[in-house]
C-alpha positions as CSV (number, residue, x, y, z in Angstrom):
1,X,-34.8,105.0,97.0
2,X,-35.2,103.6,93.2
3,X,-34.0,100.0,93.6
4,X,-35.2,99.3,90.3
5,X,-32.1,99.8,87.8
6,X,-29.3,97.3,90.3
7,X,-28.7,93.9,90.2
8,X,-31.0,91.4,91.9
9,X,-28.7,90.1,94.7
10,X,-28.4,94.3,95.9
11,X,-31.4,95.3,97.9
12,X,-31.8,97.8,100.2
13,X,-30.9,95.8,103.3
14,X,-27.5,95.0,101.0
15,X,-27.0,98.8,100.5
16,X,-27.4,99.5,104.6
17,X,-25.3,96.4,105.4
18,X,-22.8,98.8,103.1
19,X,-22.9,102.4,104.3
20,X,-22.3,100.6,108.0
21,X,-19.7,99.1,106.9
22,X,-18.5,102.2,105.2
23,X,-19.3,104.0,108.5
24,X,-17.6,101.5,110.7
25,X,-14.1,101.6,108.5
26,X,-14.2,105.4,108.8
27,X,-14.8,105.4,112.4
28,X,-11.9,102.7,112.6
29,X,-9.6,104.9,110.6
30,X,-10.7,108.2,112.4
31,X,-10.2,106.5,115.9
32,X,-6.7,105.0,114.8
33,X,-5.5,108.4,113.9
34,X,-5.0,107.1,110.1
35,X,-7.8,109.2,108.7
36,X,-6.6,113.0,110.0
37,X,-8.1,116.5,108.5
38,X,-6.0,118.2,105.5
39,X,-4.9,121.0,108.1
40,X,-3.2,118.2,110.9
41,X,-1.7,116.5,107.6
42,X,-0.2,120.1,106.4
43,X,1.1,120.9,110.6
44,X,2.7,117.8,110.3
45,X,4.7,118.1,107.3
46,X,5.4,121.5,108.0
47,X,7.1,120.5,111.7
48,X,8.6,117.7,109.9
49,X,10.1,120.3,106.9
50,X,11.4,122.5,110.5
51,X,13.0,119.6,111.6
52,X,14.8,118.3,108.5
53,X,16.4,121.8,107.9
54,X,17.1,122.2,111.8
55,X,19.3,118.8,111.4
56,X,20.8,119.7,108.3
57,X,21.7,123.0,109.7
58,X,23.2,121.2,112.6
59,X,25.2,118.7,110.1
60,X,26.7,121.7,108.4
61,X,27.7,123.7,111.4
62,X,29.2,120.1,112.6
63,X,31.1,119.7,108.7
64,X,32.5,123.1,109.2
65,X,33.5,123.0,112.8
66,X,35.3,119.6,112.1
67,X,37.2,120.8,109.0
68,X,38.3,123.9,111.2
69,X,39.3,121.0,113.7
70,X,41.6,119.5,110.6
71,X,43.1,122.7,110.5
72,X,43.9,123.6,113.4
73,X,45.3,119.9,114.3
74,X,47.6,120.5,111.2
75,X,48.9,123.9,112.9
76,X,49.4,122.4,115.9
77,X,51.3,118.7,114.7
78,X,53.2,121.3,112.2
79,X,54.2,123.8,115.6
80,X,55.0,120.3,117.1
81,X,57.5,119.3,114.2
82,X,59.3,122.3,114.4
83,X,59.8,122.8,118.2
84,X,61.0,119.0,118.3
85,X,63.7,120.4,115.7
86,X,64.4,123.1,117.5
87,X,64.9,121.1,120.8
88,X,67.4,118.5,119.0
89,X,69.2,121.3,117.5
90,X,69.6,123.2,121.1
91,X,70.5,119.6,122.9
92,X,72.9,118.6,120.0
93,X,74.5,122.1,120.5
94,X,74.7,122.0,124.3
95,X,76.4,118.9,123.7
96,X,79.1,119.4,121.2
97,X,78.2,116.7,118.8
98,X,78.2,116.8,115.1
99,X,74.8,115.9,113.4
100,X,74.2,114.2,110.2
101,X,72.2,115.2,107.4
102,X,69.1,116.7,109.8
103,X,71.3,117.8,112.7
104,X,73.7,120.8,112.2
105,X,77.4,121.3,113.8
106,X,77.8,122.5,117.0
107,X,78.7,125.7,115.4
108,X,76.1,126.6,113.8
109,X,73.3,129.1,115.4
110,X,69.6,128.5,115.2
111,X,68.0,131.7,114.2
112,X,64.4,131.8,116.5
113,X,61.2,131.9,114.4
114,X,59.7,135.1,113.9
């Protein structure tokens, strides 16, 4: 090897004491598991791509389900509302009494839903 053209401080005993140390930081990074090959890298990425879109699947299926939920909650408070209605009406009509502005006579017949 030409030494000739580098500085006077570089000799070849500098250059070795260099590619060891190049060596020995590879090694490290190689041992550590921060130096991987291109195809681990790529297998990564793509099980962590599967992942993301298995979880965001999951997140949509879970946003749907609970807005059916919502729904179906609403059906049942609005079922509820009526049969409580329904119930005062038949008690207020069983016995006798007048109702106000929500309550009918005692005369009057509730029709059943259809």
């Amino acid at each position: 090897m030409d030494t000739s053209n580098l500085p006077s401080y570089v000799g070849p005993a500098s250059i070795s004491v260099m590619v060891g140390g190049f060596i020995t930081a590879m090694l490290r990074a190689i041992l550590k598991g921060q130096l991987v090959p291109r195809t681990t890298h790529e297998d990564r990425i793509r099980d962590r791509d599967a992942q993301i879109e298995f979880y965001r699947t999951a997140y949509e299926t879970e946003k749907q389900r609970g807005a059916e939920l919502v729904t179906m909650v609403r059906q049942l408070m609005e079922v509820g509302a009526t049969t409580e209605h329904v119930v005062r009406n038949l008690q207020a009509v069983a016995l006798g009494t007048t109702g106000g502005a929500n309550e009918p006579a005692a005369t009057t017949v509730v029709p059943a839903p259809v």
